[in-house]
C-alpha positions in Angstrom: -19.1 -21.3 -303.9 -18.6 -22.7 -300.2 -15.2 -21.3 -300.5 -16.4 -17.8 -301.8 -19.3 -17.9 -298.6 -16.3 -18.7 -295.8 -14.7 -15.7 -297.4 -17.4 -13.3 -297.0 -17.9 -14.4 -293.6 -14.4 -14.2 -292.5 -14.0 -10.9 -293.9 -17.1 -9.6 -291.7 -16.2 -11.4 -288.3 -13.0 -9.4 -288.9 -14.5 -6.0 -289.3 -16.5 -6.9 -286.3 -13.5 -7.0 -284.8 -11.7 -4.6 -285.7 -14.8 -2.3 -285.7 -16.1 -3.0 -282.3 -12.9 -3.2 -280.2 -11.6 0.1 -281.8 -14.9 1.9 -280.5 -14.2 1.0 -277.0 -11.8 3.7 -276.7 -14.3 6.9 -277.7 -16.8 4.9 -276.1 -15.1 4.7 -272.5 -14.6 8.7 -273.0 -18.3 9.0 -272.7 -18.8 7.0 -269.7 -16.3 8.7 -268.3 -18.4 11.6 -268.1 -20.3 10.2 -265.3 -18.0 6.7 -264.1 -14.8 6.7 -262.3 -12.3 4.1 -263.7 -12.5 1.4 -261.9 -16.4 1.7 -261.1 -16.8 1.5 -264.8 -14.8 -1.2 -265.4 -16.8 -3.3 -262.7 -19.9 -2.5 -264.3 -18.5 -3.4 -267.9 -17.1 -6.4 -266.6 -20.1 -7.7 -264.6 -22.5 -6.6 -267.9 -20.0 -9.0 -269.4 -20.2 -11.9 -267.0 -24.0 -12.0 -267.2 -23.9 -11.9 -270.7 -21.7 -15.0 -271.1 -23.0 -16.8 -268.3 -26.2 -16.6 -270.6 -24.3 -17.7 -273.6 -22.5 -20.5 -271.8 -25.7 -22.0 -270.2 -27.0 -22.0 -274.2 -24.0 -23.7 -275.2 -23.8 -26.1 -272.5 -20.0 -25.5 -271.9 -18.7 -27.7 -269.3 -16.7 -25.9 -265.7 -13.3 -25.9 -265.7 -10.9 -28.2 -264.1 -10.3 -27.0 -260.2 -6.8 -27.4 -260.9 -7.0 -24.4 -263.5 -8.9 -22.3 -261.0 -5.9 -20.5 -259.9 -4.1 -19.7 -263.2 -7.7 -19.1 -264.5 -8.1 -16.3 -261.7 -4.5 -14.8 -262.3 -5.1 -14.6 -266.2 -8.4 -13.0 -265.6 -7.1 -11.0 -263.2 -3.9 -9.3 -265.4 -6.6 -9.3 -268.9 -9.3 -7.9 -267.6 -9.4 -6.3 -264.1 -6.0 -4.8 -264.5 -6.2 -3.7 -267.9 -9.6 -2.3 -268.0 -9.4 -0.7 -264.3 -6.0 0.8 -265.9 -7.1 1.7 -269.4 -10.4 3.7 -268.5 -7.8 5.9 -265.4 -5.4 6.1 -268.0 -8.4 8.2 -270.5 -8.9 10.5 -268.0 -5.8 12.0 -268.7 -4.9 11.2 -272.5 -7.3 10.9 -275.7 -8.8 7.7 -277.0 -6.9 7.8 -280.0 -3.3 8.2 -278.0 -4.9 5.1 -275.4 -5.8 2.9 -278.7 -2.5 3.4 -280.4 -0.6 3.0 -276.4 -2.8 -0.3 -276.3 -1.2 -1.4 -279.5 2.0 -2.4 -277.9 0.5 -5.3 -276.7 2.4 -7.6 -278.9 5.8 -6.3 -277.9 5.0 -7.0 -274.1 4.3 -10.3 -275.0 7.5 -11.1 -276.7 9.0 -9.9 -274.1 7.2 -11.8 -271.4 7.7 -15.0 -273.9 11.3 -14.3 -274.1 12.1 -14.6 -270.3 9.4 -16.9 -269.1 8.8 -19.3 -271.9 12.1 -18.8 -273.2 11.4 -17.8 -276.8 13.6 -16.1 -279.0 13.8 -12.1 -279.5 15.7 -11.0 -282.1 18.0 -8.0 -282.8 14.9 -7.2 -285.3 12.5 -7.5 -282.4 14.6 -4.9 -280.2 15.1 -2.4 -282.9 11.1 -2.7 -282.7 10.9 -2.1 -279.0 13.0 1.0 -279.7 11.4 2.7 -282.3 7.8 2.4 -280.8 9.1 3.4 -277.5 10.7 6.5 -279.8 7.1 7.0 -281.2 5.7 7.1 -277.6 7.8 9.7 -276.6 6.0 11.8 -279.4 2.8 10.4 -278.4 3.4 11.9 -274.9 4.4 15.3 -276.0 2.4 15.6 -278.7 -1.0 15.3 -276.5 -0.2 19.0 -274.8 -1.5 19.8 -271.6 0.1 19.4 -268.4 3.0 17.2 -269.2 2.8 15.5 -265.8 -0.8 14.7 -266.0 0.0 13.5 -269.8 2.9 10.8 -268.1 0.3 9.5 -265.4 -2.5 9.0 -268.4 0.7 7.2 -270.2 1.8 5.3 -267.4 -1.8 3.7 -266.5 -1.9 2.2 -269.9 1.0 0.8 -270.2 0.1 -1.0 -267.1 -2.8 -1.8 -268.9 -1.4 -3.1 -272.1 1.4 -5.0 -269.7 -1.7 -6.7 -267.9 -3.3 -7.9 -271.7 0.0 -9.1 -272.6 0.2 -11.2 -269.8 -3.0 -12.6 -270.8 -2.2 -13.4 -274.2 1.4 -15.1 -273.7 0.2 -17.6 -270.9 -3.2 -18.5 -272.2 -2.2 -20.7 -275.1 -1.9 -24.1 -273.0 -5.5 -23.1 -271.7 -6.6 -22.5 -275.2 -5.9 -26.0 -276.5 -7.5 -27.6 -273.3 -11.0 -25.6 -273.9 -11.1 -23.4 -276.4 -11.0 -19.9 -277.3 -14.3 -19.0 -275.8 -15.0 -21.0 -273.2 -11.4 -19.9 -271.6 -12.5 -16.1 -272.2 -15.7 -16.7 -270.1 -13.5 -18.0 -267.5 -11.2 -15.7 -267.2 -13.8 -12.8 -267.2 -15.9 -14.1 -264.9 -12.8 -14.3 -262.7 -12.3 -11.2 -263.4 -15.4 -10.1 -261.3 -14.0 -11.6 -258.3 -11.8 -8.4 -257.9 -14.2 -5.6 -259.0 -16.5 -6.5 -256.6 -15.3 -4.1 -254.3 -16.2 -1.1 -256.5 -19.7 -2.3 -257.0 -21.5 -0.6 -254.5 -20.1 2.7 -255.6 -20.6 1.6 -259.2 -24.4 0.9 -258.8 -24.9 4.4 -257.4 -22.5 6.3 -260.1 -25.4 4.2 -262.4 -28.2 5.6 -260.7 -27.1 9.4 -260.8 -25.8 8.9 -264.6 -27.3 10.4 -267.4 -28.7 8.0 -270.3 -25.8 8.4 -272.8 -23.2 7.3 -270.4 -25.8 4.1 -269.1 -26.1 3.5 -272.6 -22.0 4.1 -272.9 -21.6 1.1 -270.2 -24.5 -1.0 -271.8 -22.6 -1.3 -274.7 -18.8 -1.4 -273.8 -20.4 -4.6 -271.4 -22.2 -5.8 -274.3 -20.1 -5.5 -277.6 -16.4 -4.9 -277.5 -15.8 -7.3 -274.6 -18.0 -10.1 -275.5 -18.9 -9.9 -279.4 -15.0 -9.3 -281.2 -13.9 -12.6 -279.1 -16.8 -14.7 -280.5 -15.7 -13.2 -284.2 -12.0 -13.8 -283.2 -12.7 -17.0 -282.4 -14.3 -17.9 -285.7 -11.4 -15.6 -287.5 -9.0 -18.4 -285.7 -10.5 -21.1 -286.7 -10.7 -20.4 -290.7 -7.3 -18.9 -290.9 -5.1 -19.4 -288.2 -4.0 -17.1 -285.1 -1.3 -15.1 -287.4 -3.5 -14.0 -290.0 -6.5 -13.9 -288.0 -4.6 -11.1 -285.5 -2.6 -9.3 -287.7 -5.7 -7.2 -288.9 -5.8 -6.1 -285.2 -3.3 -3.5 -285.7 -5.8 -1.8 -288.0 -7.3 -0.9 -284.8 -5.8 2.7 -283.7 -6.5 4.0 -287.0 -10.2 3.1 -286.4 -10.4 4.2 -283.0 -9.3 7.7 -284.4 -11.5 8.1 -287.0 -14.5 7.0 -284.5 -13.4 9.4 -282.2 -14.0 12.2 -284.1 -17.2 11.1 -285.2 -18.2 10.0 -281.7 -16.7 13.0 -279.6 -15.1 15.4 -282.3 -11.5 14.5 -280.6 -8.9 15.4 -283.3 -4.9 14.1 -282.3 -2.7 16.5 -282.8 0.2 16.0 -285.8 2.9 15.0 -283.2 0.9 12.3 -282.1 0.1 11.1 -285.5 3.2 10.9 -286.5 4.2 9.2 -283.3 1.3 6.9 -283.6 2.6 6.3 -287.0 6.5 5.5 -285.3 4.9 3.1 -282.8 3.0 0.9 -285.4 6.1 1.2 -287.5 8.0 -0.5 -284.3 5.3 -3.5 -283.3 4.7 -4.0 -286.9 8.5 -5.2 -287.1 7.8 -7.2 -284.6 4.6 -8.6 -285.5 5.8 -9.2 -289.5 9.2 -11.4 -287.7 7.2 -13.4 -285.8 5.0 -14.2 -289.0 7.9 -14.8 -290.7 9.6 -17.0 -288.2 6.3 -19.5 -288.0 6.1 -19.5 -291.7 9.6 -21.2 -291.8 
């Protein structure tokens, strides 16, 4: 019965997940409407920190150790200030559904970065992956019509975006024994906040002028997909392992889509599709290898 309960549970902290995360991306289209990018990801960001300073103070989580203050600031730095300041430029140029499905590439960055820095294999397998969803981005790109130009730039600021979350992901995991999954992501986004501060100012008075949908827009990207999917993720983790707990994470473009056209009636075009479709093809080569590999 207690086995049967865990299930249940597990099965809804991963729709949270899933759910929550892939709404951002329609979500930051709305704010949009009234937000620059990086004022809106200062105001996410800081909606964020206040809410986890709350949660922290509740759970009585201890500071970190001064001597992690610096690769605490860096990692919040690249995984949040970088790749939310990227990720909402990048949708003023390409649709929510392209940015979710661009965002995706996440764990080929990482292999990458663990490859070179932390000296981890890459395959053959895991190149032939890198190809093919690079392949799939070119049909992303083309497929979004438009002026091409302004499509490349939209492109381009993701990718910096997804490069700055991957960099999150492949040096966190020492940090991640030492204090735990959430504890380290209130760290790191409260460091974060240390280099939006700047756009503040400007951010408080976008607020004020704003109409109510795109307050409420910032309310909630603050709110639930950057604070609620870690604390699901965290309890996914810890009932079934990182692997399986983060390979239902590339379920994630196909939700965004579908919420985008419910949210803002944005339909993709077939070229992307099917390069959407190429691209997750590509990481999930990837993804599947690396599965494989910890299983033997």
């Amino acid at each position: 019965m207690n086995g049967f309960k865990d299930g249940i549970k597990v099965n809804v902290a991963f729709s949270i997940t899933i759910l929550l995360w892939a709404s951002a991306f329609p979500i930051i289209k709305v704010a949009l409407q009234d937000f620059n990018g990086p004022n809106l990801a200062a105001l996410r960001l800081l909606v964020a920190a206040i809410v986890l300073l709350l949660y922290s103070f509740l759970k009585k989580y201890p500071l970190p150790n001064w001597k992690d203050l610096p690769i605490i600031l860096l990692l919040g730095f690249c995984g949040f200030t970088v790749y939310h300041i990227a990720l909402s430029y990048g949708e003023l140029y390409v649709s929510s559904g392209v940015a979710s499905l661009l965002v995706s590439l996440t764990p080929i960055f990482s292999a990458v970065l663990a490859k070179y820095f932390l000296k981890e294999r890459f395959t053959i397998l895991g190149w032939l992956g890198s190809l093919i969803a690079f392949i799939g981005i070119f049909f992303i790109t083309i497929g979004e019509g438009g002026k091409i130009t302004l499509m490349i730039i939209g492109v381009i600021a993701i990718l910096i975006a997804t490069l700055g979350e991957s960099v999150y992901f492949t040096f966190q995991a020492k940090y991640l024994k030492k204090y735990g999954f959430i504890p380290f992501t209130i760290y790191t986004i409260i460091a974060s906040n240390l280099f939006t501060f700047v756009f503040i100012p400007n951010a408080i008075f976008e607020f004020g002028e704003a109409n109510m949908n795109s307050i409420i827009a910032v309310l909630y990207l603050g709110i639930f997909p950057t604070v609620l999917p870690y604390i699901a993720l965290a309890y996914t983790i810890q009932k079934v392992g990182v692997s399986d707990a983060t390979i239902s994470l590339y379920m994630t473009p196909v939700i965004s889509i579908g919420l985008a056209y419910i949210i803002i009636d944005e339909i993709p075009t077939l070229t992307s599709i099917i390069g959407g479709a190429i691209t997750l093809l590509g990481v999930s080569m990837i993804v599947f290898k690396e599965k494989f590999q910890v299983k033997n």
